[in-house]
N, C-alpha and C positions, 0 to 999 in steps of 0.2 A: 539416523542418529541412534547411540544405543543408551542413551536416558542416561549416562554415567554422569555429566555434568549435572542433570534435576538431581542426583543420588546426592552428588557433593555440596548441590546448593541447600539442599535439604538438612544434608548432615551440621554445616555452616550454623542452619538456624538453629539446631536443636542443641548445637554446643555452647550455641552465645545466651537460649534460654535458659542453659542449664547455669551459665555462669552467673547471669542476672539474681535467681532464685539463691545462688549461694551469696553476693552479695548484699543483698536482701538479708540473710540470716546474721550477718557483722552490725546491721544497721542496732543504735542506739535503741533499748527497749522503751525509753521514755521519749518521745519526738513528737512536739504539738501536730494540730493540724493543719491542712495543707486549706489554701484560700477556697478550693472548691466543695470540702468537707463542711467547712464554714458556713458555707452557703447553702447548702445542700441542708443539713442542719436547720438554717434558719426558714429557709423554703419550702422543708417538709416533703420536695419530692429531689430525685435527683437533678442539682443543677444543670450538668451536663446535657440534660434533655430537652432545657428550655431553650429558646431563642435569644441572644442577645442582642438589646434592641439599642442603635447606637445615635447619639446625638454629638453635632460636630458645635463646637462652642468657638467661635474667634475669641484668639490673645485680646483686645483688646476689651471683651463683655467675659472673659472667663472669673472675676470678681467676684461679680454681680450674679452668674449662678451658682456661683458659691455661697453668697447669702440666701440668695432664695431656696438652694435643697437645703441650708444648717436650719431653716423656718420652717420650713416641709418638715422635717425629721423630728425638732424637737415637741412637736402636737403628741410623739409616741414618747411616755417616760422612760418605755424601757428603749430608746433606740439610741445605737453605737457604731464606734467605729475602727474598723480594724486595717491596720496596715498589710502591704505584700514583701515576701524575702523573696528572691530568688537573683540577690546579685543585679548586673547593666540588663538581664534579661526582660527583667518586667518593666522597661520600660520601651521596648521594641515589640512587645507579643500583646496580643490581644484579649480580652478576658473571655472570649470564646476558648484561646489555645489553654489558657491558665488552668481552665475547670475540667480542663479533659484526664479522665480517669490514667493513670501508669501503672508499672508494675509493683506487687507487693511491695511496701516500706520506699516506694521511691514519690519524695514529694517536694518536685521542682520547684513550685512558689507556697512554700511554708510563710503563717502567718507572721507578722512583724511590725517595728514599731509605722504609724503613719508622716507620710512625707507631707510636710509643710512647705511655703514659699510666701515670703514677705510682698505682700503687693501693695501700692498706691491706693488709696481711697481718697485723696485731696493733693490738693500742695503739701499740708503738712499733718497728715496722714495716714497709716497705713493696716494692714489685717494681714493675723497668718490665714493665708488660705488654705484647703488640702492644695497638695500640688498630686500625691497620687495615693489613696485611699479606697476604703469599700462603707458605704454606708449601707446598716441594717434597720432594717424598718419596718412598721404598719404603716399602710396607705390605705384608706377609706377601709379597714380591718384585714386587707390583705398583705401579709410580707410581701416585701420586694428587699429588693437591693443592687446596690446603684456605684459603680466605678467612676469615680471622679478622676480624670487626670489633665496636668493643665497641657498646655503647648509646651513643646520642646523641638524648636526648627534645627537644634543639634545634634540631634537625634532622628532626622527625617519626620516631626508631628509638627505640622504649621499651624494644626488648629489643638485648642483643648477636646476635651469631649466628655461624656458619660453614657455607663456602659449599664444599656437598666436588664433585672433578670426578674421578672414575675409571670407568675405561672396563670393569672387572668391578664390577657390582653389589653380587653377595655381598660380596665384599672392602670397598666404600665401606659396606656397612652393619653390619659389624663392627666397624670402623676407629671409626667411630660410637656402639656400644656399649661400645666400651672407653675412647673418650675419657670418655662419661656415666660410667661405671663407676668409672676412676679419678678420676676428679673426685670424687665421693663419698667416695670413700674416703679421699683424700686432703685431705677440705677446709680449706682455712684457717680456715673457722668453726666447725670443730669441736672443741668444750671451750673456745669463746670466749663472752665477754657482748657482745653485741652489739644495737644497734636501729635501724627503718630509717629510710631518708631518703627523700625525693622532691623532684624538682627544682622539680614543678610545670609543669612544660610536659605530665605525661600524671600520670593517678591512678594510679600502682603506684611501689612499691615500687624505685627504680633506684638505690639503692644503700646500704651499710648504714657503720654506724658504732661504729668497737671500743673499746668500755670496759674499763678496766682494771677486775682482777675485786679485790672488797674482800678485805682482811685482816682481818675483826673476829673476838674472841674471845666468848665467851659471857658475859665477864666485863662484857664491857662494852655487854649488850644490860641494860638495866634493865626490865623484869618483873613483874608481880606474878607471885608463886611459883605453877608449874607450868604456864604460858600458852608461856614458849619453847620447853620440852620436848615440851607435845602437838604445836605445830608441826611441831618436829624429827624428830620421831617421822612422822607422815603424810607431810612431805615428804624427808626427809634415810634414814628407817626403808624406807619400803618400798621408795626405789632400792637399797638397801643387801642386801634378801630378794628382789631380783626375779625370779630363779631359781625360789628354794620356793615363790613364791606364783603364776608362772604352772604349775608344776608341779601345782599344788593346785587348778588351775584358778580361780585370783582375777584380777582388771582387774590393770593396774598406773595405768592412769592415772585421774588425780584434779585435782580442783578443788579448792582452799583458798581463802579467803575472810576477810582483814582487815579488821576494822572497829571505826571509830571515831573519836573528833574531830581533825582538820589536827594535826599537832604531837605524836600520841600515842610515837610510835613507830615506827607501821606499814613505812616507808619503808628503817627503819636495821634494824626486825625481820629485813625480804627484802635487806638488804646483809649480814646475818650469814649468813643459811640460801645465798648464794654465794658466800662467803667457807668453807662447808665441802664443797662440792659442783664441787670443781674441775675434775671430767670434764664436766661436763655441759655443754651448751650450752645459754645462755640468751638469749632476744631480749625486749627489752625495752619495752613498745607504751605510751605514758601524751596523752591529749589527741587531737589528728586525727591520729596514725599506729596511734591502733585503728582506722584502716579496712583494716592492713593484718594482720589478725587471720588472715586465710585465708592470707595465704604465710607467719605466723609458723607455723601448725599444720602447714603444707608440709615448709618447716624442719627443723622439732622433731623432725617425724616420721622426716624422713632422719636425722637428726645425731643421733638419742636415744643416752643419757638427757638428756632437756630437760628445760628449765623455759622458760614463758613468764608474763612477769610484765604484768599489766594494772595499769597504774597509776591510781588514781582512777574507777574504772568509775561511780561513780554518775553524772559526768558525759555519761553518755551510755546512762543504764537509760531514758530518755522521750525523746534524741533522733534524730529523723530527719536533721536537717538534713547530719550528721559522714558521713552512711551515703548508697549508691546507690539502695538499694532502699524498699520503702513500710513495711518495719517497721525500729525502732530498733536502731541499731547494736549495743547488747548482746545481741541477738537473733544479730546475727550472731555476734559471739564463740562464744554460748552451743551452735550451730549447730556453730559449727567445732570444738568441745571434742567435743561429743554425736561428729560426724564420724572420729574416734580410733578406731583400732583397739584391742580391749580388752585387748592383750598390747604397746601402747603404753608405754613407762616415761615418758610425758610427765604433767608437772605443770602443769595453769593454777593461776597463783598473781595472785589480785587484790586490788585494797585501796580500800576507800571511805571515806569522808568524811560519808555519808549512807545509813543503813543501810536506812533507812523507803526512800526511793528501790530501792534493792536489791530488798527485799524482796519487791514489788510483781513486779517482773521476773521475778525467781528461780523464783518462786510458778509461773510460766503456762511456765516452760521445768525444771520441777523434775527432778533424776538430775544435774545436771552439778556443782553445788557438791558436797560429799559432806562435806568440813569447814568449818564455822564460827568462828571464834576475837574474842572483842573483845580490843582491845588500850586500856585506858583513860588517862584521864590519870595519871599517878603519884602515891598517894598521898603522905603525909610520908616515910612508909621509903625509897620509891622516890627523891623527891626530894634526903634525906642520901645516897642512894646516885650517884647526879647529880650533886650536888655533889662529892664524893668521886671519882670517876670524873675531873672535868676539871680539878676544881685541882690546885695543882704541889704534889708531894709535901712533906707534912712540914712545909706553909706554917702551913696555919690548924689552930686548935684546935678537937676536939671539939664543944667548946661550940658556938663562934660558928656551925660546919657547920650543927649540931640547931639553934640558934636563927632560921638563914637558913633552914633547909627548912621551920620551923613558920610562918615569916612568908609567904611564899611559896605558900600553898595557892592549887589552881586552876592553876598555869603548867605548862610544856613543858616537855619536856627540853631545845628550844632556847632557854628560858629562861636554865635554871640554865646552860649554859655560856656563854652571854654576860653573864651577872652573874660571873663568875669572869673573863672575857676583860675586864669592864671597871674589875674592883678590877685587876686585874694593868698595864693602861694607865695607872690612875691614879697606882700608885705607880712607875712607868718617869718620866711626867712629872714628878713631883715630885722625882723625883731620890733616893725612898727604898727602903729596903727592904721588899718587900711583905711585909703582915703583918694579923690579924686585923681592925684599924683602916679596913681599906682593902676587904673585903669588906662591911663593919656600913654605910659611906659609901655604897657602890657599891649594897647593898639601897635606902637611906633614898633615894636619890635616884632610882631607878629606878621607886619606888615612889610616888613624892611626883605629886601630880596633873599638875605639868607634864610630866612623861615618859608622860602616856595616850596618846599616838602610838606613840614608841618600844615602849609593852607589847601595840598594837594590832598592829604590825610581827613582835612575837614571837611573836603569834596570843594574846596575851590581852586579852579583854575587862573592864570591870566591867559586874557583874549588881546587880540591886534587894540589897538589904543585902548590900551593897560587898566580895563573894565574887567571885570570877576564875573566868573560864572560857576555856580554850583555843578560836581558832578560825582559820581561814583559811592557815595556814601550816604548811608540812612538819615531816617528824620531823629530829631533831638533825644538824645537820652537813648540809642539804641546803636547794636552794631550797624557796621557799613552793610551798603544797600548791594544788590547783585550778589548775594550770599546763598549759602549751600543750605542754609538753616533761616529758619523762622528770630533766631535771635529772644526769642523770649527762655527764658530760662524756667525750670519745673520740675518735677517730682514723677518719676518716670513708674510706670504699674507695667508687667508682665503678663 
């Protein structure tokens, strides 16, 4: 070779330097500084020298170290915070690429205003967080400074993170266990109901969503006698002795297990038992967000006394398809419960629709359920009781109550309150006063063959000699059951 091409490639660079250097001389004489001058500046040595030490934060806890570094930070009066320019770039590059020195007057990620993002902190709620910013600070009398940015799974960032730059070690990795530290301690999920979300652009978990926790009373969980109390007892009893019984050397944590047809109950059963368990944190997993079983048990674990509630497991005791891996997704739950440390206070609380399904599963991962409970449909008692329960006080008589619960056999409890919600419509339109007359109409017509959709709707079916059987839809007061979703409705955090 006679080196002509290294001559040209040579020539190439030293054209395009040349061209740089006169671009460089057009730039604005007045131009802030760039994010690494900044830093550099506050650090006293050149940024670019030091390490960037990085910490990966899940969507779901990125809040919560948002509170804990603005508590960190404000100990220093003089500490601030400065936003990055550089355009869709800065939020694809890393503040390792950010800080790296360029050519005269060329300054990629100049300083700017800082990016906020409105997040959940309750049901009703919420804090600007940084979504992507640089904080300047003293830590134990050392500068640092520290890149907040949250998740962006639309962008390729499943998780948040921060990005710490201080020139004593020790001290950045301190600084680091007290933000984890108080984070935990501090979290806004803790003694909340909450369940998570994903955007879909990656499979985890990126951000959760806070349900307001129920009010129900006992009064109004309908029952056959001594089915609520064993519950209560396993789940609501042994948070309640968790002390004596790790003292005594007992587990604390436990499986419960509801079962029985769409409509029984089950649904409004686990809205009462969090309705008296107001410390606890609950995450709430029903449909394709049981794949995220492994960061509820995460969760639980940190923020105990938990409860994690699986909704509808049968739908996924035989499948693979909801799951990553080559055995069925209740495998995994069953995996993640077993996983529990046995001085855990966490409760798996599940409910199926299909017990035969269950059973099968259960059997080949057996130790992790430990209670059992059917929750059936409500006999006549239960049903006068139903009825009783959602008419307006003082309306209908005795009678006509007992006469609608005997006609009635076979239906749900979201039965009987929509036969009460629709005597009560019918006598608003009519323009009368609602009365005995107007439930007897509201049964006849409910009951009458052309309303076999509307009873298919309330999850009852008719059986061979014209007996009713519950099926396909949730317990009282919630959507239908074999749902894609949890059905509780909430205030969604990023």
């Amino acid at each position: 070779m006679d080196g002509s091409g290294d001559r040209a490639g040579s020539e190439v660079m030293t054209q395009l330097k040349r061209l740089l250097n006169i671009v460089s001389e057009f730039e604005p004489a007045e131009r802030g500084p760039a994010i690494g001058d900044e830093l550099s500046a506050h650090l006293g040595v050149p940024a670019h020298d030091l390490p960037v030490v990085t910490d990966e934060v899940p969507g779901h806890r990125y809040v919560d170290v948002d509170i804990a570094l603005e508590r960190i930070a404000a100990r220093d009066a003089d500490a601030r915070i400065v936003g990055i320019g550089g355009g869709d770039a800065r939020y694809h590059v890393d503040l390792a690429d950010m800080i790296q020195p360029g050519p005269r007057g060329w300054h990629r990620f100049p300083l700017a205003q800082v990016d906020y993002v409105n997040v959940a902190t309750g049901p009703d709620s919420e804090r600007a967080a940084v979504g992507l910013g640089v904080r300047l600070f003293r830590y134990a009398e050392t500068p640092v400074g520290v890149l907040q940015r949250r998740a962006m799974p639309q962008r390729g960032r499943s998780t948040g993170s921060l990005e710490l730059l201080c020139a004593d070690g020790p001290v950045g990795r301190a600084l680091l266990e007290e933000v984890r530290e108080l984070s935990l301690a501090g979290s806004v999920l803790r003694g909340q109901i909450v369940t998570f979300q994903s955007s879909g652009f990656e499979p985890s978990a990126d951000g959760v969503t806070f349900v307001a926790r129920p009010t129900l009373t006992a009064d109004q969980v309908i029952l056959p006698e001594g089915v609520l109390g064993r519950v209560e007892d396993h789940v609501v009893g042994i948070a309640r002795h968790a002390a004596e019984l790790t003292a005594r050397g007992q587990h604390l944590k436990r499986g419960v297990l509801l079962y029985g047809p769409p409509g029984s109950g089950k649904t409004h059963t686990v809205r009462y038992l969090l309705s008296t368990t107001p410390r606890h944190t609950v995450v709430l997993l029903a449909g394709t967000t049981l794949q995220f079983v492994g960061a509820a048990a995460k969760l639980a674990r940190a923020l105990q006394p938990a409860i994690v509630v699986l909704e509808d497991c049968d739908l996924i005791a035989e499948d693979r398809d909801l799951g990553f891996g080559a055995k069925p997704l209740l495998f995994e739950v069953l995996d993640a419960m077993d996983g529990l440390d046995a001085d855990a206070d966490v409760t798996f609380l599940l409910t199926t629709n299909r017990v035969d399904a269950m059973e099968h599963a259960l059997a080949q991962r057996p130790g992790r359920v430990d209670l059992a409970i059917e929750v059936p449909l409500p006999d006549e008692a239960s049903r006068l009781a139903l009825l009783r329960l959602y008419a307006p006080a003082g309306v209908f008589g005795d009678g006509v109550l007992a006469e609608t619960a005997a006609r009635t056999e076979g239906t749900t409890a979201s039965f009987a309150r929509e036969l009460i919600r629709r005597a009560v419509v019918a006598a608003a339109i009519a323009g009368e006063d609602l009365g005995d007359g107007h439930l007897v109409a509201a049964t006849d017509r409910i009951l009458d063959d052309g309303e076999r959709l509307s009873r298919a709707l309330l999850g009852v079916s008719e059986q061979e000699g014209g007996e009713a059987s519950e099926r396909g839809f949730g317990g009282p007061g919630l959507p239908p059951g074999r749902r894609g979703g949890s059905g509780w409705v909430g205030h969604r955090a990023h």
